[in-house]
TIMIKE-290776 format. One record per residue: residue number from 1; chain; x negated, y negated, z of N, C-alpha, C, CB in turn. Coordinates in steps of 0.1 Angstrom, whole numbers. Glycine has a CB too. Layout:
// TIMIKE-290776
+-----+---+-------+-------+-------+-------+-------+-------+-------+-------+-------+-------+-------+-------+
:   k : c :  n.px :  n.py :  n.pz : ca.px : ca.py : ca.pz :  c.px :  c.py :  c.pz : cb.px : cb.py : cb.pz :
+-----+---+-------+-------+-------+-------+-------+-------+-------+-------+-------+-------+-------+-------+
: NUM : A :     X :     Y :     Z :     X :     Y :     Z :     X :     Y :     Z :     X :     Y :     Z :
...
+-----+---+-------+-------+-------+-------+-------+-------+-------+-------+-------+-------+-------+-------+
This chain:
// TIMIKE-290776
+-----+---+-------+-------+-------+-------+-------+-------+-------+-------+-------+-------+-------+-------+
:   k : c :  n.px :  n.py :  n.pz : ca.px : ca.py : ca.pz :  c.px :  c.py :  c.pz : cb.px : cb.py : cb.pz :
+-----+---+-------+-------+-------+-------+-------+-------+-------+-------+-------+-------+-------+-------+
:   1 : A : -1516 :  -745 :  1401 : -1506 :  -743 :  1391 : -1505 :  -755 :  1382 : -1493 :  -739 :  1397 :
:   2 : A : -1503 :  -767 :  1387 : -1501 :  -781 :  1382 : -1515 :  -783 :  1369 : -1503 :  -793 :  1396 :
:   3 : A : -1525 :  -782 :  1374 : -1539 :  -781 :  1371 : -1536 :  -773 :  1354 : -1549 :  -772 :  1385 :
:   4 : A : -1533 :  -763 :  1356 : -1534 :  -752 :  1347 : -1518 :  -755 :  1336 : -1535 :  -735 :  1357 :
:   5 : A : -1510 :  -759 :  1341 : -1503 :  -763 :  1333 : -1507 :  -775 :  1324 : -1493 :  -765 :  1340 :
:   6 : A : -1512 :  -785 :  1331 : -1524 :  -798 :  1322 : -1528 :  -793 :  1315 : -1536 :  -806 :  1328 :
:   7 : A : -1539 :  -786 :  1321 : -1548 :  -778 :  1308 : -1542 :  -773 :  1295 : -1553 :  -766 :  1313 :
:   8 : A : -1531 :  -771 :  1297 : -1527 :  -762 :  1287 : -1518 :  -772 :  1278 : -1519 :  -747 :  1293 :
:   9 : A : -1508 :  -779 :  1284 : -1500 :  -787 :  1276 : -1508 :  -798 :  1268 : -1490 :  -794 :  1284 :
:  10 : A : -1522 :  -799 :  1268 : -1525 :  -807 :  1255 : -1526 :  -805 :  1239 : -1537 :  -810 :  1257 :
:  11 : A : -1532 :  -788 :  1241 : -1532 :  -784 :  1234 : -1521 :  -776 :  1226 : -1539 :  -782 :  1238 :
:  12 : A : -1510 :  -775 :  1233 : -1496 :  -768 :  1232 : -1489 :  -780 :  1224 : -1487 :  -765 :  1248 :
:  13 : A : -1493 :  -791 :  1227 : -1486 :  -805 :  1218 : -1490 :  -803 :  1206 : -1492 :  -821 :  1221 :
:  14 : A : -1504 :  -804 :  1209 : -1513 :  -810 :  1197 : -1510 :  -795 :  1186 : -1534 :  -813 :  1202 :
:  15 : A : -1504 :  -782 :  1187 : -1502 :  -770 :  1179 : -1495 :  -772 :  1174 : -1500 :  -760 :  1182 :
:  16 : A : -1480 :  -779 :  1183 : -1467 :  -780 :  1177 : -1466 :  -793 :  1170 : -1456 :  -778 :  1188 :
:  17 : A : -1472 :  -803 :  1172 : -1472 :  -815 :  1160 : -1478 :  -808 :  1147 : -1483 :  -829 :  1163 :
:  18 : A : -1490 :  -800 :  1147 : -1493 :  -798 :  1137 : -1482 :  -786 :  1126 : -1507 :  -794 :  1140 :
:  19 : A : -1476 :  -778 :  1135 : -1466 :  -766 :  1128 : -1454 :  -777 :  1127 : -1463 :  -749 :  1138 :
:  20 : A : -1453 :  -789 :  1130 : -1440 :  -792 :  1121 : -1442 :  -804 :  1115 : -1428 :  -792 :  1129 :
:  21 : A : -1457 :  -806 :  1112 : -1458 :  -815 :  1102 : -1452 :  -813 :  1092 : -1469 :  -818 :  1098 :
:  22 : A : -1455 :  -801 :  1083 : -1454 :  -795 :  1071 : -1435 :  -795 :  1068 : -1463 :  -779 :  1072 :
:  23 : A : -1430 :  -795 :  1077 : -1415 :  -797 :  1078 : -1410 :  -803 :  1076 : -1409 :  -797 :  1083 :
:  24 : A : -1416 :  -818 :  1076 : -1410 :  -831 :  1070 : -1414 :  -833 :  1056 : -1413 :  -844 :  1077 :
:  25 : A : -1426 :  -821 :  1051 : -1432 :  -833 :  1041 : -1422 :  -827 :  1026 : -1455 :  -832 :  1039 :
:  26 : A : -1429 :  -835 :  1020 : -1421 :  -834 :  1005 : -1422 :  -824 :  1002 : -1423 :  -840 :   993 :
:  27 : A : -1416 :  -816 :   992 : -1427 :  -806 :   985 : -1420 :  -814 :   972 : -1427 :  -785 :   988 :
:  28 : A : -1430 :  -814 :   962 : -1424 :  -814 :   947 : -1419 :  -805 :   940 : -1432 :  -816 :   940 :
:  29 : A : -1404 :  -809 :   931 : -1397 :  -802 :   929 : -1396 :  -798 :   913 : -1389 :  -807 :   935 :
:  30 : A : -1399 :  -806 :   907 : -1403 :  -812 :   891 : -1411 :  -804 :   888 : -1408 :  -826 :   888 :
:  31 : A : -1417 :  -796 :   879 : -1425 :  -783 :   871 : -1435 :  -792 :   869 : -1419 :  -775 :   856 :
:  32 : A : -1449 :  -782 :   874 : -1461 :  -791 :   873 : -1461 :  -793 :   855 : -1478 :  -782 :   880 :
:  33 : A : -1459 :  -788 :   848 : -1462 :  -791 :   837 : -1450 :  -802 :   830 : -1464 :  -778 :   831 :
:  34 : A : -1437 :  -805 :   835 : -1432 :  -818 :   836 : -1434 :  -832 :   841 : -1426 :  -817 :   840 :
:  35 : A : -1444 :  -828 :   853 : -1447 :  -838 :   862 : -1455 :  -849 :   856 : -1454 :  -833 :   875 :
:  36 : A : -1462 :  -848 :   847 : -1470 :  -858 :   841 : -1464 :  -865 :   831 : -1482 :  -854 :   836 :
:  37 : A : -1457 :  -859 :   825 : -1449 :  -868 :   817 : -1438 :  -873 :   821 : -1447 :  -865 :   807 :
:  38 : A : -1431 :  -871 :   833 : -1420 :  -880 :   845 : -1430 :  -892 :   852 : -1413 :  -868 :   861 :
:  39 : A : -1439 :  -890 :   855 : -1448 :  -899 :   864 : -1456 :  -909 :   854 : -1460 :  -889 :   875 :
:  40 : A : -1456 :  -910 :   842 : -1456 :  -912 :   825 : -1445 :  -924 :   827 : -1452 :  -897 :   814 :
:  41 : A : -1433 :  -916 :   820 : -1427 :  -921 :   818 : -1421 :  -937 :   827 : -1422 :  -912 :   815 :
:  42 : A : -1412 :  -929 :   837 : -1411 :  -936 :   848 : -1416 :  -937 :   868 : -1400 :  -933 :   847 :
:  43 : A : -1429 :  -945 :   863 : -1438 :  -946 :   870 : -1434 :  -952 :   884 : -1446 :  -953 :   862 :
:  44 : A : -1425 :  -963 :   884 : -1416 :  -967 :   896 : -1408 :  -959 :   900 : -1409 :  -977 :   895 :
:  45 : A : -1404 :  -948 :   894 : -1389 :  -935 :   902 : -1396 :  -934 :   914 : -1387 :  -913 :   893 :
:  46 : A : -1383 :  -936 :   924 : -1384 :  -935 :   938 : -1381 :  -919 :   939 : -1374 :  -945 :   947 :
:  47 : A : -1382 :  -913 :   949 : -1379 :  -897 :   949 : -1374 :  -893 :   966 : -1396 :  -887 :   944 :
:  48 : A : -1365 :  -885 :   966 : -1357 :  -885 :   973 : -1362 :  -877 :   984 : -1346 :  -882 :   967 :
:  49 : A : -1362 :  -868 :   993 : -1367 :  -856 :  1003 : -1361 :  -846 :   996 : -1363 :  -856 :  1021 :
:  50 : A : -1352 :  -849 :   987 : -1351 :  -832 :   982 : -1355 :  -830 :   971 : -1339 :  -827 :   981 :
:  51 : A : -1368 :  -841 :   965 : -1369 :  -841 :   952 : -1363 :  -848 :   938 : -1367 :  -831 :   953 :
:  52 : A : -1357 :  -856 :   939 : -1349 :  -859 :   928 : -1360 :  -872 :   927 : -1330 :  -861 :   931 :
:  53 : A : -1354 :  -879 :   912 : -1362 :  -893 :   913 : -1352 :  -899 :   905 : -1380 :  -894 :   907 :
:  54 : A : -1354 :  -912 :   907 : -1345 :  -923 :   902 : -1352 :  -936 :   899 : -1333 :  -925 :   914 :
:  55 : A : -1342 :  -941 :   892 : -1349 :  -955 :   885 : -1334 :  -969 :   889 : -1353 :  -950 :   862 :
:  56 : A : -1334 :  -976 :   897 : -1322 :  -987 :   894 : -1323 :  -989 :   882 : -1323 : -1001 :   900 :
:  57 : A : -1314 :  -993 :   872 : -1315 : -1004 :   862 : -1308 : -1011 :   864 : -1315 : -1002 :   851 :
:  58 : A : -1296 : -1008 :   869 : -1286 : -1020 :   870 : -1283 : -1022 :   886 : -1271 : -1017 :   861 :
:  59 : A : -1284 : -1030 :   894 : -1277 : -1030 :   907 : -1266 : -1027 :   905 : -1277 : -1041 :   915 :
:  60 : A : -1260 : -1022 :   918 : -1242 : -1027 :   916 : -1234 : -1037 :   927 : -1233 : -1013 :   917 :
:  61 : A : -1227 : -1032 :   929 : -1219 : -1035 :   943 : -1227 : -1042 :   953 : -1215 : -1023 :   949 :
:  62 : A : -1230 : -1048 :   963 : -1242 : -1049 :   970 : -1233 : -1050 :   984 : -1252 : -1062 :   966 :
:  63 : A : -1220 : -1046 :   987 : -1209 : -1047 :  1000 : -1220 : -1032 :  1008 : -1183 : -1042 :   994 :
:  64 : A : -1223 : -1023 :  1000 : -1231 : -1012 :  1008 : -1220 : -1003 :  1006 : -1236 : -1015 :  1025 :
:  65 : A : -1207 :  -995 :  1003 : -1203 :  -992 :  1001 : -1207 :  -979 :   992 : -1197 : -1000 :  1000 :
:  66 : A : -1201 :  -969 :   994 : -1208 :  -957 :   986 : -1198 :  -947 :   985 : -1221 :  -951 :   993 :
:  67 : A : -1196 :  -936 :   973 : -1184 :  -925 :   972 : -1191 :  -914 :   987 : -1184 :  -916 :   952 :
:  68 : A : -1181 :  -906 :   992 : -1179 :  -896 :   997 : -1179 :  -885 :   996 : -1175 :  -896 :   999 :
:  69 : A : -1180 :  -872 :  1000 : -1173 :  -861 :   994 : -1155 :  -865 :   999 : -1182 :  -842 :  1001 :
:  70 : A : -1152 :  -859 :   987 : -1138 :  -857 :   987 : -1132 :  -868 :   975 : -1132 :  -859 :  1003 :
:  71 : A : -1141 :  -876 :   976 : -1136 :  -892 :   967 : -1138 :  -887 :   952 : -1147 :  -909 :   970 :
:  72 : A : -1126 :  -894 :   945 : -1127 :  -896 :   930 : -1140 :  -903 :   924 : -1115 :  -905 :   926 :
:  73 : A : -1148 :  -902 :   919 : -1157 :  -907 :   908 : -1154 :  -910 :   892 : -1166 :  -897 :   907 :
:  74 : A : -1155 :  -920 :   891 : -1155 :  -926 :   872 : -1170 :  -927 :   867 : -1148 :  -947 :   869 :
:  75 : A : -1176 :  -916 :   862 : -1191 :  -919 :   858 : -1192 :  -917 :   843 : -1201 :  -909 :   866 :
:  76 : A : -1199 :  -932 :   840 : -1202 :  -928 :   824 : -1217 :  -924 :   824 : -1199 :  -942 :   812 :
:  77 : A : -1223 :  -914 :   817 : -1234 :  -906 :   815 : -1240 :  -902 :   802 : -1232 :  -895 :   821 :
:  78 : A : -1254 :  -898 :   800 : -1256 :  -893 :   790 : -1271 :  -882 :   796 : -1258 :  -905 :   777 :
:  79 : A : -1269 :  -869 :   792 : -1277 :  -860 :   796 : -1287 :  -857 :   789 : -1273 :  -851 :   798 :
:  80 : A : -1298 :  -857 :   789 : -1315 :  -851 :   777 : -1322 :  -844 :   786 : -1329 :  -864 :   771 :
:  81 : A : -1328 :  -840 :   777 : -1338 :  -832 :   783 : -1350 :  -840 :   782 : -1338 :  -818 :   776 :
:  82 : A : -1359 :  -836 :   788 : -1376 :  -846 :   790 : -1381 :  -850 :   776 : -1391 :  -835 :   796 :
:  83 : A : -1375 :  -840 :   765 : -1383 :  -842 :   748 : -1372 :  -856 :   742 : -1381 :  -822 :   735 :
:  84 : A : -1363 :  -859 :   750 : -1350 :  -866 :   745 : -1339 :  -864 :   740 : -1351 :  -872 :   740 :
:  85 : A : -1336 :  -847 :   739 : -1328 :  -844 :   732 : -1313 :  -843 :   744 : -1335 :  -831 :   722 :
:  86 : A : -1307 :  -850 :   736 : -1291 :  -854 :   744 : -1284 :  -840 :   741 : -1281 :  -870 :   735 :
:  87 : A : -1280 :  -834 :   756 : -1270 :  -823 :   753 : -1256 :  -825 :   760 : -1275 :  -811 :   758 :
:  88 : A : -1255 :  -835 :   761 : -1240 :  -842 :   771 : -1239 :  -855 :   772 : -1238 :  -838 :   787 :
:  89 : A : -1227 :  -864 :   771 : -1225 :  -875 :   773 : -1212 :  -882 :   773 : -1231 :  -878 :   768 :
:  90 : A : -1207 :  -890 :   780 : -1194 :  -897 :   780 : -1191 :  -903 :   762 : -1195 :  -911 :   793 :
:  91 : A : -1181 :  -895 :   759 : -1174 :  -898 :   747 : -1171 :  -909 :   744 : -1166 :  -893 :   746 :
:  92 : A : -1167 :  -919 :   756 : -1159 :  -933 :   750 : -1164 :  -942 :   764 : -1137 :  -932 :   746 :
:  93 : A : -1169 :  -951 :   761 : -1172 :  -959 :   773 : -1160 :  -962 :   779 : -1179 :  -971 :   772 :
:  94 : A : -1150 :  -966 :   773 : -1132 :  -968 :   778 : -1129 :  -954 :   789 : -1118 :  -965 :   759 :
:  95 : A : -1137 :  -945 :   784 : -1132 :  -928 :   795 : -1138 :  -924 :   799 : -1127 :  -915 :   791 :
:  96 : A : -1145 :  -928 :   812 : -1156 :  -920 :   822 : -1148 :  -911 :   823 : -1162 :  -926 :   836 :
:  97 : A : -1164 :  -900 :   829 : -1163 :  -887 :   835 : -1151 :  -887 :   849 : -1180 :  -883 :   840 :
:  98 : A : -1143 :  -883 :   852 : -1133 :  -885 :   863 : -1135 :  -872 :   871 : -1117 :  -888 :   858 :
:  99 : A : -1145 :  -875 :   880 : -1141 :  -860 :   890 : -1145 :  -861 :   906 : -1153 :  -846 :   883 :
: 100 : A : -1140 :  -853 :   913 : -1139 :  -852 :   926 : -1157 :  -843 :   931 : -1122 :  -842 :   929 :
: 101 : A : -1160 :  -855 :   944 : -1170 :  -852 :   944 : -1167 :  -838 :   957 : -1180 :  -865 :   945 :
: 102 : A : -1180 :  -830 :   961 : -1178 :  -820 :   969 : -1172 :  -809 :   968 : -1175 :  -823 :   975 :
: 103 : A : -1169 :  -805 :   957 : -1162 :  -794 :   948 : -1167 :  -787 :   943 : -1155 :  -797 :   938 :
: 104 : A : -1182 :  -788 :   944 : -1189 :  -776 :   933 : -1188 :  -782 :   921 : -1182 :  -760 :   930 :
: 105 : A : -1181 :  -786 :   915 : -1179 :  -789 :   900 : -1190 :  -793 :   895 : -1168 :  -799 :   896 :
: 106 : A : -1204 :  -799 :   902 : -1209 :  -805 :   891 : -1223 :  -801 :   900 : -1203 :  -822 :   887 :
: 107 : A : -1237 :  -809 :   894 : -1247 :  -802 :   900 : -1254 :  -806 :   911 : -1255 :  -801 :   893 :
: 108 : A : -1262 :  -801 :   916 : -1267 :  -804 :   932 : -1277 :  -820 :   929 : -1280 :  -788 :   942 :
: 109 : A : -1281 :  -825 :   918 : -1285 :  -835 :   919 : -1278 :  -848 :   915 : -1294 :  -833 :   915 :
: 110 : A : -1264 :  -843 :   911 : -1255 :  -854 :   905 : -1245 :  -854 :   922 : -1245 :  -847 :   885 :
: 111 : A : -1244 :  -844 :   928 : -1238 :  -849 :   943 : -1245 :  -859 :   949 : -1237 :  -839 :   955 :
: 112 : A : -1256 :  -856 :   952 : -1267 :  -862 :   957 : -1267 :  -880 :   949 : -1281 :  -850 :   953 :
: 113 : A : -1270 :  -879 :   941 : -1273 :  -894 :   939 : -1260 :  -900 :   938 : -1282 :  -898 :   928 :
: 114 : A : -1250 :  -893 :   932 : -1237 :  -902 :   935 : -1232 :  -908 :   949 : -1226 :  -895 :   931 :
: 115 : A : -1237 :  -901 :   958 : -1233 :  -900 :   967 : -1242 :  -915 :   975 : -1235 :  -884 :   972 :
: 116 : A : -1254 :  -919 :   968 : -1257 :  -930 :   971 : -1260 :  -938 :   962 : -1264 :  -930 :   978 :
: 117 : A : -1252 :  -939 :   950 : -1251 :  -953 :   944 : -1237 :  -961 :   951 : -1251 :  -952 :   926 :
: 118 : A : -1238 :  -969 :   941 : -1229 :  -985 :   947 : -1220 :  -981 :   931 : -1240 : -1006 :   949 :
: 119 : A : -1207 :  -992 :   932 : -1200 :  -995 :   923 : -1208 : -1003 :   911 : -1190 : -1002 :   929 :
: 120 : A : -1207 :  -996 :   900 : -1213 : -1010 :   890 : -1232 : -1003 :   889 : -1212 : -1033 :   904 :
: 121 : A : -1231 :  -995 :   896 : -1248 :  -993 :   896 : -1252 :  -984 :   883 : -1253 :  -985 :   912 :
: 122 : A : -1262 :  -987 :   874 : -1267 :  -980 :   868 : -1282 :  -974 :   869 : -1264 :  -984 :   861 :
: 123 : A : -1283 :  -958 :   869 : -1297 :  -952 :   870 : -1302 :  -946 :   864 : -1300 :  -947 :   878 :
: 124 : A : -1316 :  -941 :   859 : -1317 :  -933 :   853 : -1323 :  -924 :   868 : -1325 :  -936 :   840 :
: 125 : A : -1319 :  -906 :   862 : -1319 :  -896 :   872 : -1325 :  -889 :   868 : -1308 :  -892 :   877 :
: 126 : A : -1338 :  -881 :   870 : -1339 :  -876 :   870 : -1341 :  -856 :   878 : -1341 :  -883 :   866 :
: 127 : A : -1336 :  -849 :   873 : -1331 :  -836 :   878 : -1341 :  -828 :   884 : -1326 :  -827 :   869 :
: 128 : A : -1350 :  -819 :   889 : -1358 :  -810 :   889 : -1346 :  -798 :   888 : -1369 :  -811 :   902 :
: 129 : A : -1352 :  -788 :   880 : -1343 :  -777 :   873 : -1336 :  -771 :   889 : -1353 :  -762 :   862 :
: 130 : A : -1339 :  -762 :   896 : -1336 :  -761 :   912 : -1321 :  -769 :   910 : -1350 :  -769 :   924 :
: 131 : A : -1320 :  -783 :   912 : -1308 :  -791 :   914 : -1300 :  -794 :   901 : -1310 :  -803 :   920 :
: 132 : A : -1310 :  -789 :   889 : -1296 :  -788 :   878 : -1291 :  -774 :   875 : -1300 :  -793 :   862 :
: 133 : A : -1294 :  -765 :   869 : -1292 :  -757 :   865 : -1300 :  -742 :   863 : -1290 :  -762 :   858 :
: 134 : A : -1309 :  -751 :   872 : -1321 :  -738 :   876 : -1327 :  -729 :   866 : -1314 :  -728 :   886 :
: 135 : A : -1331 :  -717 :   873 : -1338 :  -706 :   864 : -1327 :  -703 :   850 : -1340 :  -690 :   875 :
: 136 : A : -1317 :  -699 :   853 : -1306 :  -697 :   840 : -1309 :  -707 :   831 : -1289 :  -698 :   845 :
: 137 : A : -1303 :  -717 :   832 : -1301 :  -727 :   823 : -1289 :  -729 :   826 : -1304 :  -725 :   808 :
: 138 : A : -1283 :  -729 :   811 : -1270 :  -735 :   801 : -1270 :  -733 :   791 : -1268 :  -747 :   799 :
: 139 : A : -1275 :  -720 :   786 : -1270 :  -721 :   770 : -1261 :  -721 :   764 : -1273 :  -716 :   764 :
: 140 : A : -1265 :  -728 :   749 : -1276 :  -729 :   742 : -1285 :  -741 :   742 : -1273 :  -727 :   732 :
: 141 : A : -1276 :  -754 :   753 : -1284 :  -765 :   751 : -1289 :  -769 :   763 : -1277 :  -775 :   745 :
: 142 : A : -1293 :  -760 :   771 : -1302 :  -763 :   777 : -1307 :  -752 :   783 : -1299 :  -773 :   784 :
: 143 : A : -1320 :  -753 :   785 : -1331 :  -740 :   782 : -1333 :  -739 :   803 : -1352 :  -747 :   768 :
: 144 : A : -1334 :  -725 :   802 : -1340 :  -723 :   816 : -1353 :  -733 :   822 : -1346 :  -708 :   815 :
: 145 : A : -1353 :  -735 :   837 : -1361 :  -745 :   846 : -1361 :  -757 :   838 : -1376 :  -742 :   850 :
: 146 : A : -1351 :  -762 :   831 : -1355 :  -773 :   824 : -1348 :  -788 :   835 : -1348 :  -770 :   808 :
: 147 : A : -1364 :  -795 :   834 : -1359 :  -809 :   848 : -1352 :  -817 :   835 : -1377 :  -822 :   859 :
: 148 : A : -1338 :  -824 :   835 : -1328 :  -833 :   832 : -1330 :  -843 :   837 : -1317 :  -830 :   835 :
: 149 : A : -1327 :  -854 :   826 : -1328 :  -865 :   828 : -1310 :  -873 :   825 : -1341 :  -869 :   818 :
: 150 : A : -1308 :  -879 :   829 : -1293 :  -887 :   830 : -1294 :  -904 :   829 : -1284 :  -882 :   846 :
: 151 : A : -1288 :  -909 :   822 : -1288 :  -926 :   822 : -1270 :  -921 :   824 : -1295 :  -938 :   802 :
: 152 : A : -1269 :  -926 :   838 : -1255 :  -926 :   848 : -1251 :  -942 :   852 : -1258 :  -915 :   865 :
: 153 : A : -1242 :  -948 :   852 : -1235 :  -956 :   855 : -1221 :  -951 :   861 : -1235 :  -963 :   846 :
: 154 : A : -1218 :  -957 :   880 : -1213 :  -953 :   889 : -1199 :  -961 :   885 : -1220 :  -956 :   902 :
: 155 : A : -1189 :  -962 :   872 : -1179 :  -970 :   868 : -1170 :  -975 :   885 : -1169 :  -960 :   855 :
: 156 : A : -1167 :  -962 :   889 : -1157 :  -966 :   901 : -1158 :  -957 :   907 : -1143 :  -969 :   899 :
: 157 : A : -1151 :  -954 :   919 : -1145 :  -946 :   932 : -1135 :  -946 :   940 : -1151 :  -947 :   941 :
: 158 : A : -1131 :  -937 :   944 : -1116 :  -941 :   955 : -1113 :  -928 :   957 : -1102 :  -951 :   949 :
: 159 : A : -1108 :  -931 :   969 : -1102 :  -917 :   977 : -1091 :  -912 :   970 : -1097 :  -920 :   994 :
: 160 : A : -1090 :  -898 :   972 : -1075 :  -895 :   963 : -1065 :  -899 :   966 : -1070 :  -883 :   961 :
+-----+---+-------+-------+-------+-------+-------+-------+-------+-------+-------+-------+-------+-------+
């Protein structure tokens, strides 16, 4: 019995490493026909496991500190689309965006990276449609599967 159990558990490993390789790996999220001109543009964007990519420009904070769900956010932003055309943006640098994160209110790739910048940090972000606004869109200014790009600065944070 021992014998026959050996036998068999090598190959029982070696099945199940392979059926859950594919479970860790990336998949790309960004429209093949976007992807060249994101990997173009910003050639260093690191990219997240769920797809997103990002660029530092500004460090921030460096205590390691980071917003929460539930915490207040101050983010100043400006939103384009891949061709550059701006369809959103903080009106007055004096008046960041003020909103509570973990609310729905805003999109699955703006939780996500707020959720790990620092105080003071500025990035460029970009979206794969899936985590902005997906198949629908936003019209009129912004078109179905369209990947978003954001130049976000993390003004502040604090619990309510």
């Amino acid at each position: 019995m021992n014998t026959l159990i050996r036998r068999l558990a090598l190959p029982l490993f070696a099945l199940l490493a392979l059926c859950a390789a594919p479970l860790h790996a990336q998949r790309e999220r960004i429209p093949m026909e976007d992807l060249e001109l994101v990997e173009k543009r910003w050639p260093t964007a690191k990219r997240t496991y769920t797809g997103l990519r990002y660029v530092i420009e500004k460090p921030g904070d460096a205590s390691g500190a980071t917003p929460e769900k539930g915490m207040v956010v101050s983010v100043l932003y400006k939103g384009m689309l891949l061709n550059g055309t701006v369809f959103d943006q903080s009106k007055d640098a004096n008046s960041p965006l003020t909103i509570r994160l973990g609310r729905g209110e805003l999109i699955q790739g703006w939780e996500e990276a707020l959720q790990n910048m620092h105080k003071g940090e500025k990035w460029i972000l970009i979206v794969p449609p899936e985590m902005g606004y997906g198949a629908r869109g936003k019209p009129p200014t912004i078109p179905r599967r369209a990947t978003l790009v954001f130049e976000m600065e993390l003004v502040d944070f604090k619990k309510s």
